[in-house]
C-alpha positions in Angstrom: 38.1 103.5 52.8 40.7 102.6 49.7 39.8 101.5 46.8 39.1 97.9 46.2 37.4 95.3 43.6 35.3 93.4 45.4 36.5 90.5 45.0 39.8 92.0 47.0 37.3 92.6 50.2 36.0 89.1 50.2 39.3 87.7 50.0 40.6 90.0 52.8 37.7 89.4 55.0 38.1 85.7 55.0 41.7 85.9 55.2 41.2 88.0 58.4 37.9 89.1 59.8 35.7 86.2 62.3 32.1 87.1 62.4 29.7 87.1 64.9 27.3 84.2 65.0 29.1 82.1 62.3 30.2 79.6 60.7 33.7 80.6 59.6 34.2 77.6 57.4 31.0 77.8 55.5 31.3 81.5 55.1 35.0 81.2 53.8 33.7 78.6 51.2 31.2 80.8 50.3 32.3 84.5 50.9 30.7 87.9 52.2 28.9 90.2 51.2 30.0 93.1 50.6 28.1 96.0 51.6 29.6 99.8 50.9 27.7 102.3 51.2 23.9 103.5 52.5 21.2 106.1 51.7 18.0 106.2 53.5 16.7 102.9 54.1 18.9 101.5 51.3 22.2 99.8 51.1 24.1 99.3 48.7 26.8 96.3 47.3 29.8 96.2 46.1 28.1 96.2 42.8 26.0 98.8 43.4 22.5 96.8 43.7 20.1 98.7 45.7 18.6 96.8 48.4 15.9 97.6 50.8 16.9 97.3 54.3 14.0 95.7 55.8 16.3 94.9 59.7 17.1 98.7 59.9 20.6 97.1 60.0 20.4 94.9 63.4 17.1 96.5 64.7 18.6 100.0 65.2 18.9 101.9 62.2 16.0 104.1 63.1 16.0 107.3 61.3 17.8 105.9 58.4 21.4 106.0 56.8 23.1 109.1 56.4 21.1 110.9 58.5 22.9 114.3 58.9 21.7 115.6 62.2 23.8 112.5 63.7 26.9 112.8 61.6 27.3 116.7 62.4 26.4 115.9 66.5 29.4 113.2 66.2 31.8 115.5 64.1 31.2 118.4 66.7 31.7 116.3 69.8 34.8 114.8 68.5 36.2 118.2 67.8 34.9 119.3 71.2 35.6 116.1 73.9 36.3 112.8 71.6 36.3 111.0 74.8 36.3 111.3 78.9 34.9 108.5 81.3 32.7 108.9 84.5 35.1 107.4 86.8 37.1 108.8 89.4 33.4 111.5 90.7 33.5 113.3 87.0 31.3 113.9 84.2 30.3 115.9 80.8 27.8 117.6 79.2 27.1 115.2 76.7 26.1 112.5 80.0 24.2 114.8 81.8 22.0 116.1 79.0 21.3 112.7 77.8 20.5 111.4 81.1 18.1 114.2 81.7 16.4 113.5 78.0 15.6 109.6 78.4 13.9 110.4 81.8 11.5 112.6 80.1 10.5 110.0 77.1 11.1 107.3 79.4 7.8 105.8 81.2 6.8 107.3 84.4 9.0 107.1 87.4 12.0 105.8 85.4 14.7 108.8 86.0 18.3 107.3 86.6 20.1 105.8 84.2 23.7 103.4 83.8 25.1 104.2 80.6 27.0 100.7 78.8 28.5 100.5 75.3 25.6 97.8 73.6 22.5 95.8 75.3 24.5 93.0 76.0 26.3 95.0 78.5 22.9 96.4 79.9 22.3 92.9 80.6 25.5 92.2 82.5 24.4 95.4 83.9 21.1 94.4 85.4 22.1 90.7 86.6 24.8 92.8 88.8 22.7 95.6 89.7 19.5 93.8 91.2 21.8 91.4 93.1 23.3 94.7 94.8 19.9 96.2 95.3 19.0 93.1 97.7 21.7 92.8 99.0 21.8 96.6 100.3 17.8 95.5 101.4 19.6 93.0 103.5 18.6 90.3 101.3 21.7 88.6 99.9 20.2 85.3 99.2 17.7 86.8 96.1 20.6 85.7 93.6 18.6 84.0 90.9 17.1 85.2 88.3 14.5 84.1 85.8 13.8 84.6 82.6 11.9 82.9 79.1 13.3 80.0 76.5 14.2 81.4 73.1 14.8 84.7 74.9 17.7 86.6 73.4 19.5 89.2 75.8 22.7 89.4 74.3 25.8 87.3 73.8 28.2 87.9 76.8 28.8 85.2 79.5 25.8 86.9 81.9 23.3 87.7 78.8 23.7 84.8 76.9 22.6 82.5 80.2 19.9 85.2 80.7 18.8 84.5 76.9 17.2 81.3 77.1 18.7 79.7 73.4 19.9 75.9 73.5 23.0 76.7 71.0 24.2 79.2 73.0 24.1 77.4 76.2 25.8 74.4 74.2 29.5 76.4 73.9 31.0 77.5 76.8 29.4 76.1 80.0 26.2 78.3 80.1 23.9 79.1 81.9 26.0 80.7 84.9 24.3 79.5 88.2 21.4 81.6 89.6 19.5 82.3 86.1 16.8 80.1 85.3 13.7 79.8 82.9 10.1 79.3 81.6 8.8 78.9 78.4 8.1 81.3 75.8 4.7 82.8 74.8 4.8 81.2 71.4 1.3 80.8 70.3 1.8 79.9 66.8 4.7 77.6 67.8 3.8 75.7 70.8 0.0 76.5 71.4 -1.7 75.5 68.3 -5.6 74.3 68.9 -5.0 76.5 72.2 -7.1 80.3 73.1 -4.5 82.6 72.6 -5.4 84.1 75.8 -5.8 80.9 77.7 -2.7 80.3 76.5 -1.0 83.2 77.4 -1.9 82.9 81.0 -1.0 79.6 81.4 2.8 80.6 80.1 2.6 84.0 82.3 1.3 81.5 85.1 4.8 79.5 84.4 6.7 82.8 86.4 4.8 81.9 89.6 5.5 78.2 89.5 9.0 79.0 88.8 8.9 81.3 92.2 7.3 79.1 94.2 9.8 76.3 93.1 13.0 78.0 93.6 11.7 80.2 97.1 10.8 83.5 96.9 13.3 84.1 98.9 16.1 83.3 96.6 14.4 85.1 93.5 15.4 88.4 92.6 14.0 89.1 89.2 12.4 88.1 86.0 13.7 89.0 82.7 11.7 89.5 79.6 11.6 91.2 75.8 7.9 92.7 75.3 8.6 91.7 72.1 10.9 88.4 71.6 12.9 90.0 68.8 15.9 87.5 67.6 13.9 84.7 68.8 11.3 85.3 66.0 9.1 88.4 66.8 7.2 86.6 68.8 3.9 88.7 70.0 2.9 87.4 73.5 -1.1 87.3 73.3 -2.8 89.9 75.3 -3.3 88.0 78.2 0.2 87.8 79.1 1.7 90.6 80.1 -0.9 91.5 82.9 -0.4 88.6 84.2 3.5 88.3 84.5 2.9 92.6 85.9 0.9 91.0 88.6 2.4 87.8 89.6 6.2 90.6 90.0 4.0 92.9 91.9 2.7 89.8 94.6 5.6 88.5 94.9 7.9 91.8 95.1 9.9 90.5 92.4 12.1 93.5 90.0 11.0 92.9 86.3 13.6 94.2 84.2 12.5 94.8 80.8 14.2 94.3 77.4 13.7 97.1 75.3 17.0 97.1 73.2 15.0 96.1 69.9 11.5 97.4 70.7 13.1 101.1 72.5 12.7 104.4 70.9 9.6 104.1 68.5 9.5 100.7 67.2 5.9 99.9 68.4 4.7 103.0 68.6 5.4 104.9 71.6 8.6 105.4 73.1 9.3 102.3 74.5 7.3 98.8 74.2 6.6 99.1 78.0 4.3 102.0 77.4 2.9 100.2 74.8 2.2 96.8 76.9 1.2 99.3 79.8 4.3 97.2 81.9 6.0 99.3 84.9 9.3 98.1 84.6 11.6 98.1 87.5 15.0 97.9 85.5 14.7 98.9 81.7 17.9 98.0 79.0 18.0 100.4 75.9 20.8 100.6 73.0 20.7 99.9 69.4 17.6 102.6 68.5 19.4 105.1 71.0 22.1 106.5 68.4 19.8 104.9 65.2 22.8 101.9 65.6 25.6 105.5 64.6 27.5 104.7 67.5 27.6 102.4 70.2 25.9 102.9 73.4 23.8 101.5 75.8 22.0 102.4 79.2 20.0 100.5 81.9 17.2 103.3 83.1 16.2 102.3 86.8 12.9 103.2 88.6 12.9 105.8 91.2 12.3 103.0 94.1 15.4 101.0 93.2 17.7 103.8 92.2 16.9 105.0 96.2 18.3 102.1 97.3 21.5 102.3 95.4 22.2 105.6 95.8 21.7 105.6 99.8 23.5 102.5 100.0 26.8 103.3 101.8 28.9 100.8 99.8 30.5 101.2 96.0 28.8 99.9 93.1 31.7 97.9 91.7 30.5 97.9 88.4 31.4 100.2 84.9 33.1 100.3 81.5 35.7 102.5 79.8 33.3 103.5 77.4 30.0 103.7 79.6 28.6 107.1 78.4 31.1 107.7 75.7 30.3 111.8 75.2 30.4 111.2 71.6 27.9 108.5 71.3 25.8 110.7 73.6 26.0 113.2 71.4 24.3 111.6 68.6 21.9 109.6 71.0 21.0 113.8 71.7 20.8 114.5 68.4 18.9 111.0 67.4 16.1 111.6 70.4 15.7 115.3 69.2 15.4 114.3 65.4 12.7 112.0 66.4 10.8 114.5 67.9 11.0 117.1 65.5 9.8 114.4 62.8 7.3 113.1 65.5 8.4 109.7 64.6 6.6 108.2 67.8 3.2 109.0 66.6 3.8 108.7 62.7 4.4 105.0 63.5 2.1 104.4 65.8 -0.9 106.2 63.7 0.3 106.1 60.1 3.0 104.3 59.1 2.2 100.7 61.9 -1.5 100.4 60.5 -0.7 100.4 56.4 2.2 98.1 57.4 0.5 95.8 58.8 -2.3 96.0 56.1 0.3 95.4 53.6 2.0 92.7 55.6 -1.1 91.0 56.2 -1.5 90.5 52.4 1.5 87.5 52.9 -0.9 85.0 54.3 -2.5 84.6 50.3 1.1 82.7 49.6 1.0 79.0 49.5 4.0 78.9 51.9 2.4 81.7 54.9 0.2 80.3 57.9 0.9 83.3 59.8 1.7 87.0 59.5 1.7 89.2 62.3 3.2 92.6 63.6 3.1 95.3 66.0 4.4 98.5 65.2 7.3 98.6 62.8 8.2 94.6 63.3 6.7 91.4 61.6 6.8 88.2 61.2 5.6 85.3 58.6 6.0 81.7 59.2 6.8 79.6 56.4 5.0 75.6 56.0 4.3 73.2 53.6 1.1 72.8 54.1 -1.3 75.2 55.6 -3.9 73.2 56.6 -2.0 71.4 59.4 0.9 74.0 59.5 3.3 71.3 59.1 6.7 72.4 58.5 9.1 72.1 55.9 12.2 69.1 56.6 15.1 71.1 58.7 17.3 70.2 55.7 15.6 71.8 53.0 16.7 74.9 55.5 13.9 77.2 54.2 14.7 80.1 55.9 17.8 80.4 54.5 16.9 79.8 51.2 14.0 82.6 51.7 16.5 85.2 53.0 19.3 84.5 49.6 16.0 84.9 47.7 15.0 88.1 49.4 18.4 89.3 49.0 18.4 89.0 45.8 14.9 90.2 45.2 16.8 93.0 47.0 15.2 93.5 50.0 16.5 92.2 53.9 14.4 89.6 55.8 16.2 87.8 58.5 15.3 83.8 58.9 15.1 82.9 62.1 14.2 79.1 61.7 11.4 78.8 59.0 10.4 82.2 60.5 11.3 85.5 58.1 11.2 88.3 60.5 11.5 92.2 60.0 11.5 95.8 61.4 12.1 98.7 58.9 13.7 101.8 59.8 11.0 104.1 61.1 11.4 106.5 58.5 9.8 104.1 55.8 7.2 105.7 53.6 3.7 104.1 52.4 5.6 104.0 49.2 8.7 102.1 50.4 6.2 99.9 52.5 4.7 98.8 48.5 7.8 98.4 47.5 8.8 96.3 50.7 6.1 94.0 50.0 6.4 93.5 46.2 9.8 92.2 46.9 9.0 90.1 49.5 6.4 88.4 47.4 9.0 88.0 44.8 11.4 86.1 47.3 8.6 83.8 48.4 7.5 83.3 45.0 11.3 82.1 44.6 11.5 79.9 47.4 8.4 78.0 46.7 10.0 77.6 43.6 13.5 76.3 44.9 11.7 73.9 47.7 9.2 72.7 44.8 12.3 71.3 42.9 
């Protein structure tokens, strides 16, 4: 990277560089910022401010920046096989011994895997793949597909109609036919004065409607996040999940499973299935894979369905350039490997998950918090004016923004996702960086009651 003021990087960027998610005009008024360089679970500005990087970069950033392990498995590879495909009957190391790793820390039964370059291509993946798995069953009609409002799956044509977020659907014709929805398990958000239980049963109890409505016949899966990640963190109450396993299981429905946020660690085992106790049919994994190093993606497939495919006589017209790129395997090797030697799995799960949420608990004392809540190594506050009723701030105060710029420059990351400030720490976080995590947080609330109060 040359040399540059910062100043000269913002003024390039706008000049050139669209960003996802955005509004260009807004951000070209404003300008980026600039981030250049990382250590641990920092980043770092262009002005050198230090600043605690409480998203793990987008959710993936597992092990932390600069984490050597990775950076020598991507040097070697690229010195060794920078790239090969596998097209045309071939393969390479790199696939092979990946493939064979996630079947063992996968859950039970899931051994096969589709390699992709990011989750939204998993999600592609999976609309294609279970249409082909009926149709090899002699079951063309199961087409449709159903899935959750405020679910996010990714941004391509196929995920974002699989993601269930009215913006999205707004630009560009979307949903595509044959994906449908339900609503979300939002407690906080739409089942206030409601069990949480109760509650959650009567959203699970929304899949079999859904069924029954569009014929079983002509449904071939749900969709799902254990965890709805982008769409707020929200927790489904305990209820749920059973629920949605049994109504798939009476109905012989696949239930593909999200894990591209909540795979490898986040909650505290492996993947959020196991932590759920969910028996996925279809499973989507990326961002923790490489610790967000590299791109890569991969759609593990139980043994059931992979049985079908593979005895079907017919191709499988369906692939990327760049689906199990042998140096992004590499440092997915090296990433799983690191986590074990650490025993990152259990350090969250019995250590690191409990004091965070002890320490995240201690939000709900602000004026501004109704709710704090987590699950592993992700959280979520939601933000009102008044606490008795939970009423909400105006949308044109805009308080989630305003709470993010504050954390920000508190320096610490919170991402906004409404009035919701949402979070999830690389997993490498200390009880010390957890304090520290916390104390700036507070600061940036303290701030936007402040700024709101005006």
């Amino acid at each position: 990277m040359s040399q540059q003021t910062g100043s000269k990087w913002i003024e390039q960027d706008s000049a050139h560089c669209l960003h996802p998610f955005t509004n260009f005009k807004a951000l070209n008024d404003k300008g980026s910022r600039v981030i250049t360089r990382a250590e641990g679970i920092y980043i770092y500005d262009e002005d050198n401010n230090k600043i605690l990087d409480g998203m793990a970069g987008l959710w993936c950033v597992n092990m932390g920046y600069n984490c050597q392990p990775l950076i020598d498995a991507a040097t070697k590879q690229l010195q060794e096989l920078p790239y090969y495909n596998l097209f045309f009957q071939t393969t390479h190391p790199p696939a092979v011994e990946l493939s064979t790793l996630l079947a063992e820390v996968a859950p039970e039964g899931m051994n096969h895997v589709f390699f992709t370059g990011s989750g939204s291509e998993c999600n592609d993946t999976v609309v294609r793949m279970v249409r082909h798995y009926w149709s090899s069953l002699g079951k063309p009609n199961k087409q449709t597909i159903i899935s959750r409002n405020n679910a996010y799956h990714g941004s391509t044509m196929a995920g974002a109609s699989l993601g269930g977020m009215a913006f999205m659907h707004a630009q560009g014709g979307l949903p595509l036919p044959n994906i449908v929805h339900i609503d979300q398990p939002y407690h906080f958000g739409e089942g206030q004065g409601v069990d949480a239980n109760e509650f959650g049963l009567e959203r699970a109890q929304q899949l079999e409607a859904k069924i029954l409505e569009v014929g079983e016949d002509n449904v071939a899966a749900f969709i799902a996040e254990p965890i709805q990640g982008a769409g707020g963190v929200i927790i489904p109450p305990e209820s749920y999940w059973p629920e949605i396993q049994c109504i798939c299981d009476k109905y012989e429905i696949l239930l593909i499973v999200d894990e591209v946020i909540c795979g490898f660690g986040r909650t505290g085992e492996w993947f959020a299935s196991q932590t759920f106790d969910i028996k996925p049919d279809l499973m989507c994994m990326a961002k923790g894979i490489t610790s967000g190093y590299l791109p890569l993606g991969g759609v593990m497939v139980r043994e059931h369905v992979a049985k079908v495919l593979t005895d079907a006589d017919t191709e499988f017209a369906h692939g990327f350039t760049y689906s199990g790129h042998p140096a992004a395997c590499a440092v997915a090797i090296a990433n799983i490997k690191e986590m074990q030697k650490h025993n990152i799995v259990s350090r969250v799960r019995e250590d690191i998950a409990p004091y965070f949420a002890s320490r995240w608990n201690e939000l709900l004392d602000h004026p501004m918090v109704a709710e704090a809540r987590t699950k592993g190594l992700v959280g979520a506050i939601e933000l009102v004016k008044d606490k008795a009723t939970n009423e909400r701030y105006h949308k044109d105060l805009d308080v989630g923004t305003r709470c993010r710029e504050h954390c920000f420059s508190a320096g610490v990351v919170l991402r906004a996702v409404g009035d919701t400030m949402i979070c999830s720490p690389p997993l490498i976080i200390t009880r010390d960086e957890i304090d520290e995590f916390i104390e700036k947080t507070k600061i940036a609330l303290d701030n936007t009651l402040a700024d709101v109060s005006l």
